[in-house]
N, C-alpha and C positions, 0 to 999 in steps of 0.2 A: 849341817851344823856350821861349815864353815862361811856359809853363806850370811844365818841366822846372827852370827856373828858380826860379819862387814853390816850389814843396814845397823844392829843396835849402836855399832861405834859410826854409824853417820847419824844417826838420827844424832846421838849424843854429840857431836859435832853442827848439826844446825839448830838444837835446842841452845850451843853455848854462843851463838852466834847472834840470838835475838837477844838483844840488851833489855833486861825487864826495870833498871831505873836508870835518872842520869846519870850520866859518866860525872865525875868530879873532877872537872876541864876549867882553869882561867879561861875568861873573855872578859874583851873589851868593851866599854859602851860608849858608844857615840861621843861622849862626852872623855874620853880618854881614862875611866878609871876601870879599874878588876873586878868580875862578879865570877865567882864559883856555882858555875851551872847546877852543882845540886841545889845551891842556893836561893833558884828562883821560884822555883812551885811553893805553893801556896799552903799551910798546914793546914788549915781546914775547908781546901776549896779545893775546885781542879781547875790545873795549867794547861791551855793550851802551848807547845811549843812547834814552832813552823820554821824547819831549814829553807830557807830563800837564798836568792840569788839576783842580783837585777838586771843577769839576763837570760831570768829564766821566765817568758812570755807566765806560761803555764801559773808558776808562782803569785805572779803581780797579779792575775788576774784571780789567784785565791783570795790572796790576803785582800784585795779592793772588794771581793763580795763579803767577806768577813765584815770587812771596814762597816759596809751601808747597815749592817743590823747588831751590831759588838753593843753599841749603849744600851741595846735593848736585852743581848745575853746578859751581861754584868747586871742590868736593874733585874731579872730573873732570876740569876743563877749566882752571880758572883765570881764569874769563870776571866780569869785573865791571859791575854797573851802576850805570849815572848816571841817574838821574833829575831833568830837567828840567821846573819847573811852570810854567807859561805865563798861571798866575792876574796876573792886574792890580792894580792900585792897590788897590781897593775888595776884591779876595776874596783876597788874597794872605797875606791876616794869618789864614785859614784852615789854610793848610799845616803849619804847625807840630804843632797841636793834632791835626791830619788825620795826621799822620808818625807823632805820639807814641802814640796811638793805634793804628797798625795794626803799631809795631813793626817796619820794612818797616827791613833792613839794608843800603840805597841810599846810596851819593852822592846827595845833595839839592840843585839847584842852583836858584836864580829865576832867570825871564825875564819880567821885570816889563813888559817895552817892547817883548815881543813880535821881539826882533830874528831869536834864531834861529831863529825857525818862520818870519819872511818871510825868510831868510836861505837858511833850507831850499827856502822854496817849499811848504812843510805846510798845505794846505787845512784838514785838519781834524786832528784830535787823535783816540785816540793815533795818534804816529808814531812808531812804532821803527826803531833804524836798530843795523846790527851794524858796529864800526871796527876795520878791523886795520892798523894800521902807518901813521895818519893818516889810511888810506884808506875810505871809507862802501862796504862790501863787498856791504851787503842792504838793503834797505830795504822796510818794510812799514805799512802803513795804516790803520787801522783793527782792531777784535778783534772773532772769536768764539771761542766756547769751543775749545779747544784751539790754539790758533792758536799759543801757547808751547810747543807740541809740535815744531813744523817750525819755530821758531826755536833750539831747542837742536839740531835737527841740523843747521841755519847754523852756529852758534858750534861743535857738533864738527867740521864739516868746514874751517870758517878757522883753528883753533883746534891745526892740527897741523904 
């Protein structure tokens, strides 16, 4: 019994641990003003949102596969992404130049202090997450190649 006991108060401990919508966290956008991360998903569509980093190899190389086929999600689906950088104090003045450069047609948000990624509970970066209707639908961790592949048929299947 006392056993039966400890797993249900863990399990009920890593259920409260998975965030099932956004956190309601200020960020900044590139452009120096405030957005309320509940604030960015779509009401009748779904959000991608992607915690980045610019130096996180892994990251850069999601969001550039996203990058080459995103006009054709949107002309399908209508699916947007957010992209959140999780650079710090010290590397965060990278992002710009990093954006302007790859030409990446993203909502760009800072998370300078780290909130939403211990908000989320994101070990590690990237963390993708698909939102529909406020709600965190898919959640995924990590990239290899393809791995944008079975996130678009996430976003077709929430996405109807």
């Amino acid at each position: 019994m006392k056993n039966l006991f400890l797993i249900a108060v863990l399990m009920m401990g890593i259920t409260g641990l998975a965030q099932d919508e956004l956190p309601s966290i200020e960020l900044t956008t590139l452009e120096g003003s405030t957005v309320n991360l509940q604030n960015v998903g779509q009401e009748d569509g779904v959000t991608i949102v992607s915690l980045w980093a610019t130096w996180c190899v892994p990251c850069l190389k999601e969001l550039d596969a996203i990058s080459e086929v995103y006009d054709d999600w949107q002309d399908e689906t209508n699916v947007d992404l957010v992209a959140i950088s999780i650079d710090d104090s010290r590397t965060v003045k990278r992002v710009k130049p990093l954006i302007n450069g790859k030409s990446w047609d993203y909502t760009i948000l800072l998370d300078t202090n780290n909130d939403v990624k211990r908000a989320l509970g994101a070990a590690t970066v990237p963390l993708t997450l698909l939102v529909k209707d406020g709600k965190i639908v898919y959640r995924h961790s990590g990239y290899s190649p393809g791995a944008e592949n079975e996130l678009y048929e996430k976003v077709q299947k929430f996405s109807k």
